[in-house]
N, C-alpha and C positions, 0 to 999 in steps of 0.2 A: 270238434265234431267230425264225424269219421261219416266219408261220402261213397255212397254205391256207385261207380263208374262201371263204363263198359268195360272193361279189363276184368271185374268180375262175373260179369255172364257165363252161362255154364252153356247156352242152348237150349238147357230144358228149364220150360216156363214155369213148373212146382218148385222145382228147385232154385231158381233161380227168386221166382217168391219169396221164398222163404229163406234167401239170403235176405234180400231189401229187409222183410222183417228183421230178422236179428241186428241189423245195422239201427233199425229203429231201435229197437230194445237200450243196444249200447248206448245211442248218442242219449235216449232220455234217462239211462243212468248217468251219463256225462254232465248232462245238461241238469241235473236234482239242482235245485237252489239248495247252498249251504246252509241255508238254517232248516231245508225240511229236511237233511240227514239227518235223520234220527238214527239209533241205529234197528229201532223196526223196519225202519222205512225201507234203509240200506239192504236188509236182511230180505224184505217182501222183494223186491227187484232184484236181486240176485237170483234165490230161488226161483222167480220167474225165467228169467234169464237163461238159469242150469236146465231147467225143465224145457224150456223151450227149443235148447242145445242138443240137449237128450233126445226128445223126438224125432229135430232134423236130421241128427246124424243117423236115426235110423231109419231114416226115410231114405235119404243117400243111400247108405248100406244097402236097402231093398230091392232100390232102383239098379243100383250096378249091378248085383247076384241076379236080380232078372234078366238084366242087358245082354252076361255074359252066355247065359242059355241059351 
C-alpha cells in the first residue's frame, strides 16, 4: 500500500487533493482481491486510473502557466 505523507504536499490544496486521490486509485488497484482480477476489471481500473492521470496532470500544467504570469 503506497501512503500519502507530508513530503508529498505541494502547498496548493487542489493539487495536493488530487495527489491523495490518485494514491487512492493505486492502493485500490493494489489492494483488487486476486480472484476479482479479471482482466475486465484490471482493464476498468486502469483506464480509470490513466484518465484520472490525464486530467491531473493537466490541471498541474494549467496551474503553473498561470503561476508563471
Amino acid at each position: 500500500m503506497y501512503e500519502f505523507t507530508q513530503d508529498c504536499l505541494t502547498g496548493i490544496d487542489q493539487i495536493d487533493e488530487e495527489h491523495r486521490k490518485l494514491f487512492s486509485l493505486i492502493n485500490e488497484a493494489v489492494e483488487l482481491p486476486k480472484e476479482a482480477r479479471t482482466p475486465q476489471t484490471v482493464k476498468n481500473i486502469l483506464e480509470h486510473l490513466s484518465d484520472y492521470a490525464v486530467n491531473h496532470f493537466a490541471i498541474c500544467r494549467s496551474y503553473f502557466v498561470y503561476k508563471r504570469k
